[in-house]
ZAMARGU-4260 file (C-alpha; in steps of 0.2 Angstrom, whole numbers, plus 5000, padded with zeros to 4 digits):
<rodrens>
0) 5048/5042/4793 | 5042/5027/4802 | 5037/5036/4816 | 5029/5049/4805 | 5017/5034/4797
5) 5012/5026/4815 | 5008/5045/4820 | 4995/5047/4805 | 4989/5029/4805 | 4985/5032/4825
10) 4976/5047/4824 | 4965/5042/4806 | 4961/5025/4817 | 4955/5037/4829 | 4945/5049/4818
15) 4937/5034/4807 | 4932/5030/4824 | 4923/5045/4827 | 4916/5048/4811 | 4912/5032/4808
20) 4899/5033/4823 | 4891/5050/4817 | 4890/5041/4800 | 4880/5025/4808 | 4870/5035/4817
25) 4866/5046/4803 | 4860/5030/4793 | 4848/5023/4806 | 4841/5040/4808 | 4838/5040/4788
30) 4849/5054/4785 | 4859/5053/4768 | 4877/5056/4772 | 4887/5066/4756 | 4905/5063/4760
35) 4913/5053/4773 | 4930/5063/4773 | 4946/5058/4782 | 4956/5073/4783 | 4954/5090/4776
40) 4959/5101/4759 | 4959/5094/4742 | 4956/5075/4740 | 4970/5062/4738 | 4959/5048/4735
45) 4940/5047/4733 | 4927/5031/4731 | 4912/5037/4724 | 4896/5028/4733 | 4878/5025/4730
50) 4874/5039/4742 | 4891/5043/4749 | 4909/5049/4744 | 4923/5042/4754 | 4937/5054/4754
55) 4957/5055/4758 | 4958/5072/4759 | 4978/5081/4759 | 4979/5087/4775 | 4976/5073/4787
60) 4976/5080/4806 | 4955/5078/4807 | 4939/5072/4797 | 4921/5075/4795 | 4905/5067/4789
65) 4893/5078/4777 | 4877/5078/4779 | 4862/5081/4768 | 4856/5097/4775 | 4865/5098/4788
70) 4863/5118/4790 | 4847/5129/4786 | 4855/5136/4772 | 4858/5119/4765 | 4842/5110/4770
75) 4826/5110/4756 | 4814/5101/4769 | 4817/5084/4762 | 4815/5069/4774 | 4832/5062/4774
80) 4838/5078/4776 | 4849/5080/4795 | 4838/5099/4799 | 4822/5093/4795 | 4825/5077/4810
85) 4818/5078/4828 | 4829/5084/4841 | 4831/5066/4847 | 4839/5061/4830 | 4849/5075/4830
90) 4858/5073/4848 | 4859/5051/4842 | 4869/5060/4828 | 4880/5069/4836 | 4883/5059/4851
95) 4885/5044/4843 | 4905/5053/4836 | 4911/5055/4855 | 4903/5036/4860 | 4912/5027/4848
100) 4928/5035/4852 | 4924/5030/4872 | 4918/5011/4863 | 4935/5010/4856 | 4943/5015/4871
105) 4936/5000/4880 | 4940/4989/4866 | 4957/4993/4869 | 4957/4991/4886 | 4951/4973/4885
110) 4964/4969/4870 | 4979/4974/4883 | 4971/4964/4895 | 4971/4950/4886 | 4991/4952/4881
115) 4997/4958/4897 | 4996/4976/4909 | 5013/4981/4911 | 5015/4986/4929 | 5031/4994/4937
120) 5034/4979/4951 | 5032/4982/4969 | 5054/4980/4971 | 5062/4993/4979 | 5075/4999/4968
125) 5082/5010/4981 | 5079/5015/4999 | 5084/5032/5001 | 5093/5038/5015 | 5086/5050/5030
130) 5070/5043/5026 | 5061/5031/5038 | 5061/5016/5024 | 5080/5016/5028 | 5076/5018/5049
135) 5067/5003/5045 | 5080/4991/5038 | 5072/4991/5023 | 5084/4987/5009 | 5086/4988/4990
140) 5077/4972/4981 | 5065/4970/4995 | 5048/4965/4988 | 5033/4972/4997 | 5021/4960/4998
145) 5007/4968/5006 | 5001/4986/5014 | 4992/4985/5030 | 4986/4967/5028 | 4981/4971/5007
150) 4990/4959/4995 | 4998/4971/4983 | 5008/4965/4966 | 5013/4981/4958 | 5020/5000/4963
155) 5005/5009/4959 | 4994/5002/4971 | 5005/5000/4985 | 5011/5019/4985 | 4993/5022/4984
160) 4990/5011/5001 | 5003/5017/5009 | 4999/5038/5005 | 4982/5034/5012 | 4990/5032/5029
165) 4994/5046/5041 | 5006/5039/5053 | 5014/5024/5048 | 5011/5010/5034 | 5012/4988/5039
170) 5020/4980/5028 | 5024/4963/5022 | 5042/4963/5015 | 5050/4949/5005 | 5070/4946/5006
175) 5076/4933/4996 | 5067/4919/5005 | 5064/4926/5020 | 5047/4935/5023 | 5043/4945/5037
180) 5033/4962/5044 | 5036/4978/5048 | 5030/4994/5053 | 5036/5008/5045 | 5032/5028/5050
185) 5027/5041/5036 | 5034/5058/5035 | 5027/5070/5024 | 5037/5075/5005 | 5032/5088/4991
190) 5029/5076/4974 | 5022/5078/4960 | 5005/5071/4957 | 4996/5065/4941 | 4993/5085/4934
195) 5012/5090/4939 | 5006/5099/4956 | 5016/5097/4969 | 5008/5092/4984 | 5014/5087/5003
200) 5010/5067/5002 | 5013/5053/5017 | 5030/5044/5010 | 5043/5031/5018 | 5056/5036/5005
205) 5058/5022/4991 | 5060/5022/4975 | 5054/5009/4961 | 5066/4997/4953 | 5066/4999/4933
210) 5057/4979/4934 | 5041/4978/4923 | 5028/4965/4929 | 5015/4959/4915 | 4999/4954/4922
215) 4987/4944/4910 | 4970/4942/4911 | 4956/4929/4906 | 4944/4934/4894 | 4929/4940/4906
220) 4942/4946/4920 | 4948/4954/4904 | 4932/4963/4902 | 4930/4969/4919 | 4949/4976/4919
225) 4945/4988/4903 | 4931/4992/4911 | 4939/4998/4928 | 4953/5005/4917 | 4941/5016/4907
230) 4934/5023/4923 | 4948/5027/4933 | 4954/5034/4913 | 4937/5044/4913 | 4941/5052/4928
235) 4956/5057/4929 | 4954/5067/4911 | 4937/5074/4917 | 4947/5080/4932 | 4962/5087/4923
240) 4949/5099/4913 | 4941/5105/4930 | 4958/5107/4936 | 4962/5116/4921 | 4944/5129/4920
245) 4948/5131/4936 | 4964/5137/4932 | 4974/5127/4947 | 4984/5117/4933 | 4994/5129/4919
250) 4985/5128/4900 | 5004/5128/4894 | 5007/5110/4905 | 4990/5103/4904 | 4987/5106/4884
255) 4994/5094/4870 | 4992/5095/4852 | 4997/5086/4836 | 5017/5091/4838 | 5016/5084/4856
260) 5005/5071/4853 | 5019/5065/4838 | 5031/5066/4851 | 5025/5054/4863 | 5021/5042/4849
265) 5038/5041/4842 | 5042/5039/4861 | 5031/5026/4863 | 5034/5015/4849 | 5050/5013/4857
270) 5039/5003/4872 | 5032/4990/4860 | 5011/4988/4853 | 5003/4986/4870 | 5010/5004/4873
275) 5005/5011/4859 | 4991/5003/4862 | 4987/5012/4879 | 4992/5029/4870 | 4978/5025/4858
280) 4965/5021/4872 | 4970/5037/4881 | 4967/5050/4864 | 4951/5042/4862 | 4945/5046/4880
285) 4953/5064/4880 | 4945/5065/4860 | 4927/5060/4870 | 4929/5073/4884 | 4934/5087/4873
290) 4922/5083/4859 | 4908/5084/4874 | 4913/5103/4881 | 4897/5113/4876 | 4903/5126/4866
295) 4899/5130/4848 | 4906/5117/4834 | 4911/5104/4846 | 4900/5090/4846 | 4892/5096/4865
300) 4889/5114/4859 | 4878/5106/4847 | 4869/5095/4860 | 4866/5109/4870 | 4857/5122/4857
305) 4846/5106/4853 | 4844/5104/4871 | 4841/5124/4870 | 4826/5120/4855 | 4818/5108/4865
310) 4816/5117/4880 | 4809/5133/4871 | 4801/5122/4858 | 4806/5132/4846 | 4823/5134/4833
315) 4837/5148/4835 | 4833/5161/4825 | 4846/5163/4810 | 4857/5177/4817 | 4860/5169/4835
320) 4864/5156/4824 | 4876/5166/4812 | 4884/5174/4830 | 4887/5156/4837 | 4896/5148/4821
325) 4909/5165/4821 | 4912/5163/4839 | 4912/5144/4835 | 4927/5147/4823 | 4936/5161/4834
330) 4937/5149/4847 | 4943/5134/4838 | 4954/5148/4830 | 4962/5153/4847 | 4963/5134/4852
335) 4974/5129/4838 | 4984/5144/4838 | 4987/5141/4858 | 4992/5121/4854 | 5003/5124/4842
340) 5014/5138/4848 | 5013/5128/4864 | 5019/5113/4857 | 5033/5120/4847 | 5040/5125/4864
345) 5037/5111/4874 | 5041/5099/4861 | 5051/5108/4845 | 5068/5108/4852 | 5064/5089/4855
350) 5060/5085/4840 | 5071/5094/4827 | 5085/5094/4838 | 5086/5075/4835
</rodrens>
């Protein structure tokens, strides 16, 4: 039940967020907002404001902001009205959901700076045999120091140096007290990258030692940290959904939903707050990137028919309007059916089998 609480108070941390920002934006633009909803269906709980309702609705996987005449058929021309604003309020409006959520991101990035990265250490829990790590004399509990003259202090970057290479890697090795260098060759293995391709990579044939290394950071070294952290975050999810239109990574491997997503938060609770954390940056980049696809009811569909309006200086008519919100709706249809029929078999079995 634990587990079940940390799961919903993560994911209404991460909608507040979002919603939060469409309902800023909305304010400054001098657009009345009706209700200010976290979750859907019938409401739990309900604070009735000057101008807005705030709402605990039953169902709590989402949220949503209403609008005063958000739609044509809700809008009477009135000023404060969100239809009756110039396009350039409109896209602050909308953007404004996915920006908070990349905001917060960062925000968490510089609090884990502040307590402490987590880094797998650059110890060799194990050299493994036939390799040329072994060929070397390199032994379990060595410490690499450095790759090809660049200080390194945890295993990420160093398997990252040393992959780089085509023939063979320097290294600076620690043993005990000793310290000493040696050149090791490469030879090529099938792993596993970040989106579970394999891929022929340059490897010496080591293995990390289970020995967590926490790095912390200064208040403005702090800063800089989230904000490499949200870069390299950014790009890798951006990749992954090229990867995944373009069809070279499995929708069935690539595509987590809220089953999943409960799955790796009970798993990560286990790691302690900086994890969860970290687990919380991550959804609010992912939540970004897939709020900004341009297709109809996500946030960059939205962008990009006001985009559309300003090009032809002109409004969609009402019926292509009507044809996209049903596509809208069968595509978000499809989506959710997909997740959850796809989590229930990556992750069902996991979870009730416990």
């Amino acid at each position: 039940m634990l587990n079940f609480l940390i799961f919903i108070a993560i994911l209404s941390v991460l909608i507040i967020a979002h919603e939060f920002g469409h309902f800023l934006a909305a304010r400054r633009n001098g657009v009345r907002v009706e209700r200010f909803a976290l979750g859907f269906g019938p409401a739990l709980f309900k604070i009735k404001g000057k101008e807005t309702d705030f709402l605990i609705c039953l169902c709590p996987l989402g949220g949503y902001v209403k609008l005063a005449g958000e739609s044509r058929n809700d809008s009477h021309g009135f000023d404060y009205e969100f239809f009756t604003k110039p396009i350039k309020a409109k896209i602050e409006i909308v953007l404004a959901g996915p920006l908070f959520n990349y905001f917060f991101a960062f925000i968490l990035f510089w609090l884990i700076a502040l307590l402490g990265f987590p880094y797998l250490d650059s110890v060799i829990g194990k050299v493994k045999e036939g390799y040329p790590a072994m060929q070397a004399g390199l032994k379990d509990g060595d410490r690499i120091l450095a790759v090809n003259g660049k200080a390194v202090d945890n295993w990420t970057d160093m398997t990252s140096l040393i992959r780089a290479n085509k023939e063979k890697a320097s290294l600076r090795i620690q043993r005990g007290n000793d310290v000493f260098a040696v050149d090791v060759p490469l030879t090529k293995s099938e792993i596993g990258d970040e989106f579970g391709r394999r891929r022929n990579m340059s490897v010496i044939g080591i293995e990390a030692s289970p020995k967590i290394k926490i790095i912390k950071y200064g208040f403005w070294q702090g800063f800089l940290k989230a904000g490499e952290s949200l870069f390299n975050l950014t790009f890798l999810t951006i990749k992954g959904f090229l990867l995944l239109i373009l069809g070279i990574v499995p929708a069935k491997e690539a595509i987590t939903g809220p089953l999943g997503i409960y799955y790796i938060t009970a798993e990560t609770i286990k790691l302690g707050i900086v994890a969860v954390f970290h687990l919380m940056a991550i959804l609010n980049v992912s939540l970004t990137v897939v709020n900004l696809i341009p297709l109809p009811l996500f946030d960059g569909g939205h962008i990009l028919i006001f985009l559309i309006e300003k090009i032809r200086n002109k409004q969609l008519s009402e019926k292509v309007d009507a044809v996209l919100t049903r596509v809208g709706f069968a595509i978000i249809g499809l989506i959710v059916l997909f997740v959850f029929y796809n989590d229930i078999l990556k992750f069902g079995s996991r979870i009730w089998g416990k």
